[in-house]
C-alpha angles and dihedrals in degrees: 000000000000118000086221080087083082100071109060082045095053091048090074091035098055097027109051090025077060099054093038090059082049094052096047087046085053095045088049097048090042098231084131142030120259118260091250093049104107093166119095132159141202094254139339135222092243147019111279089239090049087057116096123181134067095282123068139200107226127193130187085269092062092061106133094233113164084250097049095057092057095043098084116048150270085044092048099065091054085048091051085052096045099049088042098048080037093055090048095045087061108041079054094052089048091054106047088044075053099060093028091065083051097047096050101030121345157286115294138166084253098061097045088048095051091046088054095040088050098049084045090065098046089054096057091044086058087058097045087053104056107028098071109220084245102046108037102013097157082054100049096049100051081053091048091043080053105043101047103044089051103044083046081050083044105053091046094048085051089047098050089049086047090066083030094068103025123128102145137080086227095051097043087051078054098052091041080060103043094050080043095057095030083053092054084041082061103056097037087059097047093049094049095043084047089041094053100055094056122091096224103113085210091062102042084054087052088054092059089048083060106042077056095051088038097061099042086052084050090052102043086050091059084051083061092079094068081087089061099027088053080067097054122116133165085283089073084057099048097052085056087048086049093057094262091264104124129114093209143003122171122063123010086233100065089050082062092053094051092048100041103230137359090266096047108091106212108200126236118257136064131329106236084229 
């Protein structure tokens, strides 16, 4: 078993464990509303973090979006990290899935997708991170308008190669979670995206409730990959020294498969599927 397993393991971990120690800073600091809090009002005598007693007073502004919490600091420099060492971390995953299809079958149109969707979505969590929705609001949500449409892309496009490339009862089983868990993504996405362009105060709370649960379903599926990376090996590394461009890497025989005999000639490029 390969010790790259630890890597799409350590991207949750490390990720949701992250936003939820923002949220919690956040919380702490007053600068949102807590998750259970359903009562909001037009305006309020004083600042959120001015209120003291058991009791707040909560705007639109105090919704405990994922976003929101990181806006203030402190917490706002650890969500910055965390979005920045996040975004890495899985530009890093996609490319070594990336390498890992070619090693063990072959290019297709479905890998290299996967790989740029993937690095799509990292880009635009770089730029969620660090434009804070009250500084630099017109930035972070064309980051945000990048990042969740293509991890949701992503996620579908993994899914699809997953069955792809499938032979086995275990990684069928693999591919039967991961459209499971890219199908409730999706709805999660499209309720919180609904939910956040209504005016009830009841239903914009219950879009932050989904981009929560949104993000968490986005980082177990890249966990997901601890059942391909425990399979990796120098030879992943090599076909990204190489350029990536192989149809194959890993046994002669399988060459012979592809190819379709020793005296067929299978040209270089992508597989259409």
């Amino acid at each position: 078993m390969s010790l790259w397993l630890i890597l799409p393991v350590s991207l949750p971990v490390f990720t949701i464990t992250g936003i939820w120690v923002v949220y919690a800073m956040s919380l702490y600091n007053q600068h949102v509303c807590p998750v259970q809090n359903w009562l909001y009002n037009e305006s309020c005598e004083e600042p959120l973090p001015l209120q003291r007693g058991p009791v707040l007073c909560c705007t639109l502004d105090n919704i405990p979006l994922i976003s929101k919490c990181g806006t203030l600091p402190p917490e706002s420099c650890f969500f910055s990290l965390i979005c920045s060492t996040g975004s890495f971390m899985v530009m890093l995953i996609g490319l070594l899935r990336y390498a890992h299809v070619i090693e063990k079958h072959q290019n297709c149109v479905l890998n290299t997708a996967g790989l740029s969707t993937g690095w799509i979505c990292a880009a635009g969590l770089i730029m969620v991170g660090n434009f804070q929705v009250d500084f630099a609001k017109v930035l972070h949500y064309v980051g945000a308008g990048v990042a969740f449409p293509s991890s949701m892309l992503f996620v579908c496009l993994q899914s699809a190669l997953t069955y792809r490339l499938a032979k086995t009862q275990d990684e069928y089983r693999m591919g039967h979670l991961r459209v499971g868990m890219a199908l409730l993504a999706l709805v999660a996405l499209v309720l919180s995206g609904v939910f956040f362009c209504q005016e009830s105060f009841a239903l914009q709370h219950t879009s932050a409730i989904f981009e929560w649960v949104y993000c968490m379903l986005i980082m177990f599926f890249y966990g997901t990959f601890a059942f391909e990376f425990g399979e990796m090996s120098g030879d992943t590394l090599m076909v990204l020294s190489r350029g990536g461009g192989l149809q194959s890497f890993s046994t002669s025989n399988h060459k012979a498969d592809v190819g379709g005999g020793p005296g067929h000639h299978q040209p270089d490029g992508l597989s259409i599927l």
